[in-house]
mmCIF file of the C-alpha atoms, coordinates in Angstrom:
data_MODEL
# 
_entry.id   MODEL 
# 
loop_
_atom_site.group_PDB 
_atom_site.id 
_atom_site.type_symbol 
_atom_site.label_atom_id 
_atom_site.label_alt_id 
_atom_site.label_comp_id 
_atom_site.label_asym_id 
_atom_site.label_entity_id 
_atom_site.label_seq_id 
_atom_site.pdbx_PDB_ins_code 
_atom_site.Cartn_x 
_atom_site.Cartn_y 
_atom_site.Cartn_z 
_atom_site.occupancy 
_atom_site.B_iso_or_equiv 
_atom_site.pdbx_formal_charge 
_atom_site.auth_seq_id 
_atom_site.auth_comp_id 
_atom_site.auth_asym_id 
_atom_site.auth_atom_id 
_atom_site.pdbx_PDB_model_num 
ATOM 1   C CA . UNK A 1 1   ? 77.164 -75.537 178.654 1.00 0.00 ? 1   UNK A CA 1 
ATOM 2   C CA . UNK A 1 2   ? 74.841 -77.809 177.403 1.00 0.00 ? 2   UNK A CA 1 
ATOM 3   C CA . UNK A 1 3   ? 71.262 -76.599 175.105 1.00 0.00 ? 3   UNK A CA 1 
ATOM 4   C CA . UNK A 1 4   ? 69.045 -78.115 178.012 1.00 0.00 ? 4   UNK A CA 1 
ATOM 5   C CA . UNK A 1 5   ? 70.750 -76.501 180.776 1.00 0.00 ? 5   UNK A CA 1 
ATOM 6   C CA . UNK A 1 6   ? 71.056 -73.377 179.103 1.00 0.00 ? 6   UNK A CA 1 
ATOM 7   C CA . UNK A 1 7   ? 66.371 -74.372 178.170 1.00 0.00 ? 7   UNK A CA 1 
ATOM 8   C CA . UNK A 1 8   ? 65.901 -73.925 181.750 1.00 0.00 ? 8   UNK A CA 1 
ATOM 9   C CA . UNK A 1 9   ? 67.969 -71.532 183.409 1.00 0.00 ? 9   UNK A CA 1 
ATOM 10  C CA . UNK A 1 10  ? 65.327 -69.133 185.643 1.00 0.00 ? 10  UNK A CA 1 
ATOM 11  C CA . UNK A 1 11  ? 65.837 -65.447 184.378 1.00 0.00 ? 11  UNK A CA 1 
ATOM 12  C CA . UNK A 1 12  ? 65.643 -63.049 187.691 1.00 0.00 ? 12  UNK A CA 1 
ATOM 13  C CA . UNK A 1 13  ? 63.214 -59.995 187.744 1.00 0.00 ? 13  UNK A CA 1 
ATOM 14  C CA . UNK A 1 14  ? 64.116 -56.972 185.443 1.00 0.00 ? 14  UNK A CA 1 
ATOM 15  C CA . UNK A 1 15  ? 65.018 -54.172 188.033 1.00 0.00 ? 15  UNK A CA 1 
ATOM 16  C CA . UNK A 1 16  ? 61.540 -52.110 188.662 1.00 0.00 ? 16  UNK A CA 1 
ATOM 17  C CA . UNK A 1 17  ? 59.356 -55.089 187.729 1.00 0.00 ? 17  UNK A CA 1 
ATOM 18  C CA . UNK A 1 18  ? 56.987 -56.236 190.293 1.00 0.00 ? 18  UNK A CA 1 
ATOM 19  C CA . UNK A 1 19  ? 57.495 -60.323 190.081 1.00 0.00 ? 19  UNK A CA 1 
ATOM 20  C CA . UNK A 1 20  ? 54.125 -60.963 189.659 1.00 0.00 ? 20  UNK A CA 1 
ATOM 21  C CA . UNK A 1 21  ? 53.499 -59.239 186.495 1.00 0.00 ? 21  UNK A CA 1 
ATOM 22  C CA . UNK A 1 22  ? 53.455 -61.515 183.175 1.00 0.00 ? 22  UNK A CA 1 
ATOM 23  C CA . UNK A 1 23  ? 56.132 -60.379 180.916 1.00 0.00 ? 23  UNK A CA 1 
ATOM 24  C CA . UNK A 1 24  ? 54.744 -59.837 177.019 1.00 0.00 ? 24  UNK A CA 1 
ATOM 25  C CA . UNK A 1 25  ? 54.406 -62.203 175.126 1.00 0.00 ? 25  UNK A CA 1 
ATOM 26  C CA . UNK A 1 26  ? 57.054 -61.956 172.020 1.00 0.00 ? 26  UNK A CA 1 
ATOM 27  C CA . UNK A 1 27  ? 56.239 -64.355 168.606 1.00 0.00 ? 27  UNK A CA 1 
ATOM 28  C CA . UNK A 1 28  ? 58.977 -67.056 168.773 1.00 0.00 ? 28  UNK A CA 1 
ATOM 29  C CA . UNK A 1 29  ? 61.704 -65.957 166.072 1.00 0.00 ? 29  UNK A CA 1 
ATOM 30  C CA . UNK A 1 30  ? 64.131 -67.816 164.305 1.00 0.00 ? 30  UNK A CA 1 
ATOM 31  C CA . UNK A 1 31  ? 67.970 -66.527 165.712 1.00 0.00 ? 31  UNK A CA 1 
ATOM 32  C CA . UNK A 1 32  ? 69.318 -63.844 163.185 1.00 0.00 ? 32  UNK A CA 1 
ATOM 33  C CA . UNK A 1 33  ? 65.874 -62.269 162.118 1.00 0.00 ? 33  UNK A CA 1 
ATOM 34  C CA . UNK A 1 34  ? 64.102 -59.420 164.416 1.00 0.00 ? 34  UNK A CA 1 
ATOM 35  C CA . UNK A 1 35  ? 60.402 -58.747 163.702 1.00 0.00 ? 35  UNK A CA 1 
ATOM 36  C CA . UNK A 1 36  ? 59.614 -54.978 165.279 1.00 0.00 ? 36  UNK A CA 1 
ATOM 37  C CA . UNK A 1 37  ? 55.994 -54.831 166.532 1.00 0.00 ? 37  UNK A CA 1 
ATOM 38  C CA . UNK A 1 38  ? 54.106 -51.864 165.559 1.00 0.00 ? 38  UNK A CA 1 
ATOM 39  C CA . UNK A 1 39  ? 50.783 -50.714 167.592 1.00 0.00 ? 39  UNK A CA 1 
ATOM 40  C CA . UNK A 1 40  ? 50.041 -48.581 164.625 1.00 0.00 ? 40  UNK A CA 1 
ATOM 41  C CA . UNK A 1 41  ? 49.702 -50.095 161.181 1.00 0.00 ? 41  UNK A CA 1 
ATOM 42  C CA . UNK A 1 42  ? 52.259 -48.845 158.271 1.00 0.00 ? 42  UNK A CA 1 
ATOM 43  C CA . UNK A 1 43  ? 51.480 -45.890 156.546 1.00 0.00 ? 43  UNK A CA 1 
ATOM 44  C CA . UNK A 1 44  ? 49.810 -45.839 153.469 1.00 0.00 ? 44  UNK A CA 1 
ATOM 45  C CA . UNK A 1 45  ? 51.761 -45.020 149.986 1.00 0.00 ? 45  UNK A CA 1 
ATOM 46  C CA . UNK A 1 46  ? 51.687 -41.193 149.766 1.00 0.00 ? 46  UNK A CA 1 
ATOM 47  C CA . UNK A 1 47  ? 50.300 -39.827 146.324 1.00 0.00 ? 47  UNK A CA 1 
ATOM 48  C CA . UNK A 1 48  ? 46.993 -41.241 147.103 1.00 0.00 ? 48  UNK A CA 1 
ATOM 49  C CA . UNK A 1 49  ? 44.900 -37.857 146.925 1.00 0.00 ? 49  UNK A CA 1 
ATOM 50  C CA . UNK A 1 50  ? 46.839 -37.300 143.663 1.00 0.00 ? 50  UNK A CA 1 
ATOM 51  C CA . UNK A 1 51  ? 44.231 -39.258 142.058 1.00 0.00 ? 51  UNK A CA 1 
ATOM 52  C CA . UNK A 1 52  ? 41.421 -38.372 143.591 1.00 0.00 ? 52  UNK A CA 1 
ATOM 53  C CA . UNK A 1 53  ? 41.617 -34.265 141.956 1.00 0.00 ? 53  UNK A CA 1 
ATOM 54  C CA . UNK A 1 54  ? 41.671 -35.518 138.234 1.00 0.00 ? 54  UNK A CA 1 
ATOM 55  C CA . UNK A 1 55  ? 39.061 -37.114 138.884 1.00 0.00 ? 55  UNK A CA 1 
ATOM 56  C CA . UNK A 1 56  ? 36.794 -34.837 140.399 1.00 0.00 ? 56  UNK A CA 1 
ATOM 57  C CA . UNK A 1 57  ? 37.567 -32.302 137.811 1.00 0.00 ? 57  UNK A CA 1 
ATOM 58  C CA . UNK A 1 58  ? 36.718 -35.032 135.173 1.00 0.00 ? 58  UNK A CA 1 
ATOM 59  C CA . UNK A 1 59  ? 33.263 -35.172 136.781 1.00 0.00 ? 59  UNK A CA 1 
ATOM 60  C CA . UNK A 1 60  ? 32.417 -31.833 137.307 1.00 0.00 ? 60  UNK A CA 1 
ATOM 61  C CA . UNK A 1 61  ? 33.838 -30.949 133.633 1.00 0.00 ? 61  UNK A CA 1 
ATOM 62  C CA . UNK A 1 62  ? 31.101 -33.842 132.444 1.00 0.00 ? 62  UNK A CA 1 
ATOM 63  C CA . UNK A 1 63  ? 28.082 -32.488 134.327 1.00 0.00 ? 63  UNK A CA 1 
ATOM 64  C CA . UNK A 1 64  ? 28.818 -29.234 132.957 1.00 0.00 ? 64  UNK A CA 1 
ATOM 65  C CA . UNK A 1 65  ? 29.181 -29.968 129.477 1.00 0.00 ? 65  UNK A CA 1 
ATOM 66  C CA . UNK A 1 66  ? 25.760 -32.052 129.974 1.00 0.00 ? 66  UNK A CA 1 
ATOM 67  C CA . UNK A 1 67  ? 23.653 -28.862 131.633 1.00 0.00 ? 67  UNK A CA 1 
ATOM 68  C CA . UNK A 1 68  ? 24.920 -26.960 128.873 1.00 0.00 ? 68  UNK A CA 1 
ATOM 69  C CA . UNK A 1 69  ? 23.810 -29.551 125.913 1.00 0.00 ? 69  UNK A CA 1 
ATOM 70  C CA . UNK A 1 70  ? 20.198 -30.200 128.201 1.00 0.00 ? 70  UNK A CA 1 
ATOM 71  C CA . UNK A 1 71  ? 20.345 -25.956 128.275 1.00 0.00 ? 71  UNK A CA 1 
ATOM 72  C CA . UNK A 1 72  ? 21.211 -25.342 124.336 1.00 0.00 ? 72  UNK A CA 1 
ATOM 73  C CA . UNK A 1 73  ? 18.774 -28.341 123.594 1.00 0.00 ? 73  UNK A CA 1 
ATOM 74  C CA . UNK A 1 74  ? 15.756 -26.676 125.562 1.00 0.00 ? 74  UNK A CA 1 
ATOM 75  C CA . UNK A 1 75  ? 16.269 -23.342 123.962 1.00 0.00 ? 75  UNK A CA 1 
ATOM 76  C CA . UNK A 1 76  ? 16.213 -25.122 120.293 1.00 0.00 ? 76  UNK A CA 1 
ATOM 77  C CA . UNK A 1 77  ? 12.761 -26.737 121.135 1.00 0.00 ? 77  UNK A CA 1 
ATOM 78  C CA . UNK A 1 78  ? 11.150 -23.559 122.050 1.00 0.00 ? 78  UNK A CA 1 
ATOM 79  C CA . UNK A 1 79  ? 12.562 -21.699 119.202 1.00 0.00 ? 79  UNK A CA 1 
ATOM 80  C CA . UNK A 1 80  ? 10.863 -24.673 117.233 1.00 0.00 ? 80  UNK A CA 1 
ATOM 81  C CA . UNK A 1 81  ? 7.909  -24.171 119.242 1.00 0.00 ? 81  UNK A CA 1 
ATOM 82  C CA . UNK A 1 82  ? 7.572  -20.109 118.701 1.00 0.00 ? 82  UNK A CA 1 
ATOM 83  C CA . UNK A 1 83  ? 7.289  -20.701 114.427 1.00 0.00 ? 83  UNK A CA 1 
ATOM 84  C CA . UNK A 1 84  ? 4.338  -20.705 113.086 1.00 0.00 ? 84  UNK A CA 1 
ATOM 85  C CA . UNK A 1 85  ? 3.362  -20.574 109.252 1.00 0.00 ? 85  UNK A CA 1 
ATOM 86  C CA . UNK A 1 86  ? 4.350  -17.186 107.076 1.00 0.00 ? 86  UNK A CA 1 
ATOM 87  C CA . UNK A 1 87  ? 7.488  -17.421 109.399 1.00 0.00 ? 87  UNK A CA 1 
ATOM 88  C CA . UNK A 1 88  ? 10.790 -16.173 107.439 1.00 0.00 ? 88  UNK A CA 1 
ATOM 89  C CA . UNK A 1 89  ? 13.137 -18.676 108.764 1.00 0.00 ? 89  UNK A CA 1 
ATOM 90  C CA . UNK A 1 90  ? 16.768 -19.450 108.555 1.00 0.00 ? 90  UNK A CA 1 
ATOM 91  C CA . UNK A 1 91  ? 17.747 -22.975 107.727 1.00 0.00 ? 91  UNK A CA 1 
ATOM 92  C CA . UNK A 1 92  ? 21.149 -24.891 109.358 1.00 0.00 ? 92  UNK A CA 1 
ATOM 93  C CA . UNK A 1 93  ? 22.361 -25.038 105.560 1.00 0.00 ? 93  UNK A CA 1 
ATOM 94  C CA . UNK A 1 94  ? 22.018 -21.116 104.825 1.00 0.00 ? 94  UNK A CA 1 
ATOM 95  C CA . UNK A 1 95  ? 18.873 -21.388 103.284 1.00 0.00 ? 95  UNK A CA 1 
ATOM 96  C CA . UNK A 1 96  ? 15.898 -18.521 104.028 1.00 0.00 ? 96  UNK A CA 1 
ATOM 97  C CA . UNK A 1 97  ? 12.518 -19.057 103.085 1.00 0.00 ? 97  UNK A CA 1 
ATOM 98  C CA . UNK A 1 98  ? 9.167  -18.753 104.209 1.00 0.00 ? 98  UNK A CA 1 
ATOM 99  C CA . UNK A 1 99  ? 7.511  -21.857 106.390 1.00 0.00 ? 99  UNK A CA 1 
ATOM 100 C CA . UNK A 1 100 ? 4.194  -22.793 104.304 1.00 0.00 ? 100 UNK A CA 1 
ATOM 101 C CA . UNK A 1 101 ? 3.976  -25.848 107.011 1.00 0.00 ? 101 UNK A CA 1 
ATOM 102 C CA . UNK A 1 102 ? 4.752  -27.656 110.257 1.00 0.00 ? 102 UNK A CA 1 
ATOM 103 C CA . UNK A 1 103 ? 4.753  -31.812 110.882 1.00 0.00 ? 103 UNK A CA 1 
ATOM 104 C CA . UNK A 1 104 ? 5.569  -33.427 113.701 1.00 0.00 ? 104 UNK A CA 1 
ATOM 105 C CA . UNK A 1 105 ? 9.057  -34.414 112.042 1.00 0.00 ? 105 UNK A CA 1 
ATOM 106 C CA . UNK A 1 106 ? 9.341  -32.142 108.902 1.00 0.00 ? 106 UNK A CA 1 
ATOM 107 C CA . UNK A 1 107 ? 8.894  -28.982 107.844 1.00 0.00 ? 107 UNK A CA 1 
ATOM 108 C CA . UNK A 1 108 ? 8.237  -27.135 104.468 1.00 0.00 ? 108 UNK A CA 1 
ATOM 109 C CA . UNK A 1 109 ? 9.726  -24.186 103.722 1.00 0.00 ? 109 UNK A CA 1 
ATOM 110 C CA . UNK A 1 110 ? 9.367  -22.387 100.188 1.00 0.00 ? 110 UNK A CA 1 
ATOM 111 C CA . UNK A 1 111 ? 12.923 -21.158 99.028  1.00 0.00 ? 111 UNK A CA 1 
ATOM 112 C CA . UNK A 1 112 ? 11.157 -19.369 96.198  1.00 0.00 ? 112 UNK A CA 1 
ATOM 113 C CA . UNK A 1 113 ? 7.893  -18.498 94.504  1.00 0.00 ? 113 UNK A CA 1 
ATOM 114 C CA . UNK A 1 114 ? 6.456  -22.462 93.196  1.00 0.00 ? 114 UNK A CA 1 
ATOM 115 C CA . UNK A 1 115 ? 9.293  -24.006 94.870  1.00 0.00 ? 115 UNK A CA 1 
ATOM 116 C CA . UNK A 1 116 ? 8.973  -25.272 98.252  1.00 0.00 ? 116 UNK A CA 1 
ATOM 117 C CA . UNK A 1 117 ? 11.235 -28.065 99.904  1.00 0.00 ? 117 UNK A CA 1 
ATOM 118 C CA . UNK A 1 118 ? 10.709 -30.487 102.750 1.00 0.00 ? 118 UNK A CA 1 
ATOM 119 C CA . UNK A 1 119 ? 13.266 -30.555 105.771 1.00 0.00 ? 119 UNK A CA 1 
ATOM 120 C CA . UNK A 1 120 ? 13.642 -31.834 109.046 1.00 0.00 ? 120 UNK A CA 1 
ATOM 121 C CA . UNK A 1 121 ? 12.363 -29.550 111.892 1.00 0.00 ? 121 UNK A CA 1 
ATOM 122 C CA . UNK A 1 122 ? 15.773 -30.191 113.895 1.00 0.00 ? 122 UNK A CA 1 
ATOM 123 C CA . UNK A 1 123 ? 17.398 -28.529 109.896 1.00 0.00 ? 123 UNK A CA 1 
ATOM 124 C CA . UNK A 1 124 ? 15.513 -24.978 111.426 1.00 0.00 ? 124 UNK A CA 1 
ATOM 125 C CA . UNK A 1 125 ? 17.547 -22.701 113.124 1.00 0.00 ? 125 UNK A CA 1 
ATOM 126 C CA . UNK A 1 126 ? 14.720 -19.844 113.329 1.00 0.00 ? 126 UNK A CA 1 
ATOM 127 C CA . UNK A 1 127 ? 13.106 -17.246 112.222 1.00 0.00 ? 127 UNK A CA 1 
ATOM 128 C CA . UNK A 1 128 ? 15.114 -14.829 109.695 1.00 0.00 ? 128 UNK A CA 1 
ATOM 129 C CA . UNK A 1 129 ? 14.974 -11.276 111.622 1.00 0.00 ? 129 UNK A CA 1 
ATOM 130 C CA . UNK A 1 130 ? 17.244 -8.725  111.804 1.00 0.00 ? 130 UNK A CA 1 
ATOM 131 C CA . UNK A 1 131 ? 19.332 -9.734  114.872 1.00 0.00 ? 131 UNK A CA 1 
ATOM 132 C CA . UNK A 1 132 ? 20.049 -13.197 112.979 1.00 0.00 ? 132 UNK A CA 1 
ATOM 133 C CA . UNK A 1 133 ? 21.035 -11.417 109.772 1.00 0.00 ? 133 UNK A CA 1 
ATOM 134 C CA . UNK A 1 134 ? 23.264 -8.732  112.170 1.00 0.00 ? 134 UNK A CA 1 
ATOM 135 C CA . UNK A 1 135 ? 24.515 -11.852 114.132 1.00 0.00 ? 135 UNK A CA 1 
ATOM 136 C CA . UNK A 1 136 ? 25.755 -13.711 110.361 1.00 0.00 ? 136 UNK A CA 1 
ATOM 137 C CA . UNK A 1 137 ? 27.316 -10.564 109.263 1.00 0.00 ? 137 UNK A CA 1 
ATOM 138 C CA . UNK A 1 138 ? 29.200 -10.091 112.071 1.00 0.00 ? 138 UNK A CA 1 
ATOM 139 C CA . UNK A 1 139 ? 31.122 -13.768 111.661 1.00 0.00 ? 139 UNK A CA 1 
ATOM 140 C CA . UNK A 1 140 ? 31.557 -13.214 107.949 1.00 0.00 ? 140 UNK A CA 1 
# 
């Protein structure tokens, strides 16, 4: 049997198809290779929400360390705010004294009689009460 006789050979009905129905239409494929035709696109690669956790517990772990710098930041400026000269205040270096006077940016605290030292405001931890000294204690 010859290619062109075999081209044009009429294929009868499939049994329980109505002749005038269209059969599909298939892609033309090369003989020895099947292409399967999905309605439903492949599924995606699994392990995709394994990314997504680390990352939302990077992002909440960052907004909380920020509220808690804004918080801690806050509650140094009003501490600042609160002194106010004859103040026995605590220094971040260990150093108490008595605040003789308040700049914008620097602060002078005398350490002992006649000798009085400039610092920077942000160098201030507070005033010197008896909580703070309880508080130091404590650590040592």
């Amino acid at each position: 049997m010859s290619s062109a006789a075999f081209a044009f050979q009429q294929v009868p009905p499939a049994p329980g198809r109505p002749e005038g129905k269209p059969l599909p239409k298939t892609t033309e494929q090369t003989p020895g290779t099947a292409q399967p035709q999905h309605d439903n696109p492949p599924p995606s690669a699994p392990g995709g929400g394994l990314l997504t956790l680390p990352l939302l517990l990077l992002g909440a772990l960052l907004v909380m360390m920020f509220w808690s710098s804004r918080s801690q930041q806050k509650k140094q400026q009003a501490t600042l705010a609160a002194l106010k000269r004859g103040d026995r205040v605590l220094t971040q270096s260990g150093l108490v004294g008595k605040l003789v006077e308040v700049g914008d940016r620097y602060a002078k605290v005398e350490i002992a009689p006649g000798v009085r030292i400039d610092l920077l405001k942000s160098a201030l931890v507070g005033k010197d009460t008896a909580e703070t000294a309880a508080s130091v204690e404590k650590k040592n």
